[in-house]
C-alpha positions as a Markdown table, in Angstrom:
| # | Residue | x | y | z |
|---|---|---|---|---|
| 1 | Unk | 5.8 | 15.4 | 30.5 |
| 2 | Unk | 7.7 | 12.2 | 32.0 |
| 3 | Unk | 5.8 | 9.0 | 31.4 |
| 4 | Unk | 6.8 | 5.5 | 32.6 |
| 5 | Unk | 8.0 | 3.3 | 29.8 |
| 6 | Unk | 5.0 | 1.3 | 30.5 |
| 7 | Unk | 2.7 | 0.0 | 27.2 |
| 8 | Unk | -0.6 | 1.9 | 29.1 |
| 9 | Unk | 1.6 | 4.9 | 28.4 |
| 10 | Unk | 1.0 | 5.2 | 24.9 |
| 11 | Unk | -2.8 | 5.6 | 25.8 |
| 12 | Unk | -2.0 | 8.6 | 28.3 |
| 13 | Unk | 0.4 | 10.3 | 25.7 |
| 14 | Unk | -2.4 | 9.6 | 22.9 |
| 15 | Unk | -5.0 | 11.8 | 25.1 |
| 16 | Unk | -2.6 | 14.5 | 26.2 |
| 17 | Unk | -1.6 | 15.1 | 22.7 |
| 18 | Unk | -5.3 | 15.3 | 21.3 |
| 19 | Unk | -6.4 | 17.4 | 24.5 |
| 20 | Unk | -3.7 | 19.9 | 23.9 |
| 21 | Unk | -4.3 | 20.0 | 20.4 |
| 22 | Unk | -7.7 | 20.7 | 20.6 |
| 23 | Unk | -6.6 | 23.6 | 23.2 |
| 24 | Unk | -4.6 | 24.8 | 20.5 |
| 25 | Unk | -7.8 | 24.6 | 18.0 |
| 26 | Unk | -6.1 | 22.0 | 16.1 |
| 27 | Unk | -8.0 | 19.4 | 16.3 |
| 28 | Unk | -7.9 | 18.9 | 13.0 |
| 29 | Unk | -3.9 | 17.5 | 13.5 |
| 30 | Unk | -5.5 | 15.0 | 15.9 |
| 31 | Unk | -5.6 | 11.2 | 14.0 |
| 32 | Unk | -2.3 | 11.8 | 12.3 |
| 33 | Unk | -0.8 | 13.3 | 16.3 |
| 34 | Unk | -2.1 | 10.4 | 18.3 |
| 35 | Unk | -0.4 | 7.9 | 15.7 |
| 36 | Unk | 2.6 | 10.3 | 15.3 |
| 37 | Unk | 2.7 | 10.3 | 19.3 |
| 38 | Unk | 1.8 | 6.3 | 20.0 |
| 39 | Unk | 4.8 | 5.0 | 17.6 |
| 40 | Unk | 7.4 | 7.4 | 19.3 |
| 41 | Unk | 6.1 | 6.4 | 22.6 |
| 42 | Unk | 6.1 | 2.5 | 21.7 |
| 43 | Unk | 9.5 | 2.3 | 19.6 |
| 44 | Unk | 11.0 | 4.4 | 23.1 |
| 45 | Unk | 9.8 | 1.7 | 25.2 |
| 46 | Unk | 10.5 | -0.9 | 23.4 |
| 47 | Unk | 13.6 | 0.1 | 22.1 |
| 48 | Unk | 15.0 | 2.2 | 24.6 |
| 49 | Unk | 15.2 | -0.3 | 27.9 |
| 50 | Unk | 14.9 | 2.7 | 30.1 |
| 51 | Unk | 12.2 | 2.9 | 32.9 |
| 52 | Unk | 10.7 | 6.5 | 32.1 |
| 53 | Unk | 10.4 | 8.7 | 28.5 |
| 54 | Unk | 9.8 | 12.5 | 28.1 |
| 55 | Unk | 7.0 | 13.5 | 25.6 |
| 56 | Unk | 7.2 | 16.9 | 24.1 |
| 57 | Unk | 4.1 | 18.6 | 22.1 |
| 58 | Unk | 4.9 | 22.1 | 20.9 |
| 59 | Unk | 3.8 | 24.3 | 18.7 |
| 60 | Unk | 6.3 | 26.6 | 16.9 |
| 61 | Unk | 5.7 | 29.0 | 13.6 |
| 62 | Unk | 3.4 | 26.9 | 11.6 |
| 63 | Unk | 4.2 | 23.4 | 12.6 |
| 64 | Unk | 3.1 | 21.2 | 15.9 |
| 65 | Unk | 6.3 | 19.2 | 17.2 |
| 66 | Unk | 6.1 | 16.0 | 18.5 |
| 67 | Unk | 9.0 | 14.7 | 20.4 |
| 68 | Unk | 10.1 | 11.6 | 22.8 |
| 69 | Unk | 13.1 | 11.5 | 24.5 |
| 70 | Unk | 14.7 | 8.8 | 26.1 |
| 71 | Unk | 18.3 | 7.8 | 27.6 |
| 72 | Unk | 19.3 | 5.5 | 24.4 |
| 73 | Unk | 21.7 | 6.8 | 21.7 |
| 74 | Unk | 20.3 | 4.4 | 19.5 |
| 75 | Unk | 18.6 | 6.0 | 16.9 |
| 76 | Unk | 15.4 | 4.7 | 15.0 |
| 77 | Unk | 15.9 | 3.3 | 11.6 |
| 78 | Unk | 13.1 | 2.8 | 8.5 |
| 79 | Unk | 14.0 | -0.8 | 8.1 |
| 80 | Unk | 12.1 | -3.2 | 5.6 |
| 81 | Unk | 11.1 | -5.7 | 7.7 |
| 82 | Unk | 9.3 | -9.2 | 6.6 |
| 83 | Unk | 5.3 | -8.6 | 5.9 |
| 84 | Unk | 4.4 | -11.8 | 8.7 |
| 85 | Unk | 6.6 | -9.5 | 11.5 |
| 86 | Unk | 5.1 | -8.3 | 14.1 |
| 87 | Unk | 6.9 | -5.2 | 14.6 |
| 88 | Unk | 9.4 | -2.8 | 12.4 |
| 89 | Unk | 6.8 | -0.5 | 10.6 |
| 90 | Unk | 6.7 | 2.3 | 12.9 |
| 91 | Unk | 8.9 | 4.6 | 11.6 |
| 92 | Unk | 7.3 | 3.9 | 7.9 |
| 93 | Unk | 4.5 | 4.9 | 9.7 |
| 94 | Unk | 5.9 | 8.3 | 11.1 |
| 95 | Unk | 7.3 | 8.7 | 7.3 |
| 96 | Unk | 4.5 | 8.6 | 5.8 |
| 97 | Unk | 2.4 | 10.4 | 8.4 |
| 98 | Unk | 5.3 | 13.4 | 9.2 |
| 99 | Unk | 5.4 | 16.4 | 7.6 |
| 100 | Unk | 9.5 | 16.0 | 8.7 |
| 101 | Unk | 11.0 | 13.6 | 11.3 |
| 102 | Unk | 14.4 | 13.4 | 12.7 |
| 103 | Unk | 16.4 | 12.3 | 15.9 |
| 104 | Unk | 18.9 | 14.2 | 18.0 |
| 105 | Unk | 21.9 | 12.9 | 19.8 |
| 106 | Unk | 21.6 | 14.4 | 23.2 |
| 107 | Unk | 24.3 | 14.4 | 26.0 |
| 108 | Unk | 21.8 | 12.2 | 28.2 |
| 109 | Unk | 20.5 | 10.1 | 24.9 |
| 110 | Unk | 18.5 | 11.0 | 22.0 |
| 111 | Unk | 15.5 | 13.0 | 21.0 |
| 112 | Unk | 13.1 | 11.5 | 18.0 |
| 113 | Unk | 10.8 | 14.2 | 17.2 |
| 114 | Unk | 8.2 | 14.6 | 13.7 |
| 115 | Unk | 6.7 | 17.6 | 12.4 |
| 116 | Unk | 3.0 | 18.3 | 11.6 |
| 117 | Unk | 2.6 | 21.4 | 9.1 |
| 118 | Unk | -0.5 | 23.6 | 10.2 |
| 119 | Unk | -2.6 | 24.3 | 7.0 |
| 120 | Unk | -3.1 | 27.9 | 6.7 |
| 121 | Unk | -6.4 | 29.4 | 6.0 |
């Protein structure tokens, strides 16, 4: 799905994400998803200066992919930021959240995608 790069964004990708996952019956990935899926979303818009993003939600083998792609080629960092900033935990956040994470140089820009493992029964 193309987004804007617009903050009220994050809210629409938050609900997609949790609808289809509960499609999926796997709702139980939800709070981590909508996290995983709002810091992509944010770090893309604010990092990214472009005017739209592409969110991704897939669901391959035993893992749900979540992936934001935008025109940049610069690629997210874990950076250890001051505690009174404002901003620079995301990706510590999608660390610690992520079964996996990673970013993709495309031809067009880059693609930063996380993994959620699906617990088998």
């Amino acid at each position: 799905m193309h987004l804007p790069a617009h903050p009220a964004s994050c809210s629409l990708a938050r609900e997609l994400t949790l609808d289809l996952l509960q499609s999926w019956g796997l709702a139980a990935l939800g709070e981590a998803a909508v996290q995983l899926v709002a810091e992509l979303t944010a770090n893309s818009i604010m990092h990214s200066g472009c005017s739209t993003l592409r969110l991704r939600v897939t669901r391959r083998g035993g893992a749900v992919r979540i992936e934001v792609r935008d025109p940049s080629h610069a690629l997210p960092l874990l950076i250890q930021g001051d505690p009174d900033d404002d901003h620079g935990r995301g990706m510590h956040l999608v660390d610690a959240l992520a079964d996996r994470w990673g970013a993709d140089l495309l031809p067009y820009g880059k693609g930063v995608w996380c993994d959620l493992h699906i617990a088998r029964g």
